[in-house]
TIVOVEX-798789 format. One line per 4 residues: number of its first residue (from 1); their letters; for each residue x, y, z of C-alpha. Coordinates in steps of 0.1 Angstrom, whole numbers, plus 5000, padded with zeros to 4 digits. Each point is the difference from the previous one (the first is absolute). Layout:
% residues N
NUM) A) X,Y,Z; ...
//
This chain:
% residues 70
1) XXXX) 6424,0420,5124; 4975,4978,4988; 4968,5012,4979; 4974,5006,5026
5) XXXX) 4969,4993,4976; 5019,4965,4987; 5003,4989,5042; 4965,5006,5007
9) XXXX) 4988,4983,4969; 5017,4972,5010; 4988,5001,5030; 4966,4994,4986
13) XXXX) 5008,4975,4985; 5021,4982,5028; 4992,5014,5028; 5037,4998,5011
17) XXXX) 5020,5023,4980; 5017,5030,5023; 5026,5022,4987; 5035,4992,5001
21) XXXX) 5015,5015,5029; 5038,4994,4996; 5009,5014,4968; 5032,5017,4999
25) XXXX) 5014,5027,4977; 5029,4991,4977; 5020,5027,5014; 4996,4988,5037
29) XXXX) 5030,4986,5015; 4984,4979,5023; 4992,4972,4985; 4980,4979,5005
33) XXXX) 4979,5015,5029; 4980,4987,5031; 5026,4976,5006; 4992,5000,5035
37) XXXX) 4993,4966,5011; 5008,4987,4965; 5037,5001,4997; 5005,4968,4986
41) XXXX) 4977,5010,4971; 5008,5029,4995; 5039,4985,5001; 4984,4977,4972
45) XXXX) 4982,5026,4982; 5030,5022,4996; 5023,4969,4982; 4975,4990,4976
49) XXXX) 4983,5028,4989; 5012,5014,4969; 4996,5036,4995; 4975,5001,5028
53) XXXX) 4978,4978,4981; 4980,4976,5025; 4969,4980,4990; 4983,4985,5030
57) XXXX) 4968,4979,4996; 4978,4990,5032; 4971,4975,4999; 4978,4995,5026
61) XXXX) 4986,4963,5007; 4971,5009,4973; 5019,5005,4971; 4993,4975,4974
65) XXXX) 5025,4967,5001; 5015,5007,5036; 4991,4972,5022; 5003,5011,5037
69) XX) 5001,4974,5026; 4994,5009,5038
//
């Protein structure tokens, strides 16, 4: 689980960091999890990762060099 002190200094900072909720042991069969509504990602997710590794990035429309048009 994450470091409880490291989230809420980020959140500090940010003022959007939360905990990571879907973590999943290395032992857990199920794999990925919450798929519920995401099959086709998770469907992804399960091809490409390697080893379980994922890296996911998210920007919202403030992040520097993303131009959002409405």
């Amino acid at each position: 689980m994450p470091d409880t002190a490291a989230v809420e200094a980020a959140a500090a900072v940010d003022g959007g960091a939360r905990p990571l909720s879907w973590i999943v042991g290395r032992e857990d069969a199920a794999w990925p999890a919450h798929c519920d509504g995401r099959q086709e990602l998770c469907d992804v997710v399960r091809r490409i990762a390697v080893n379980r590794a994922v890296m996911v990035a998210v920007a919202n429309s403030h992040a520097p060099g993303l131009q959002v048009t409405s």
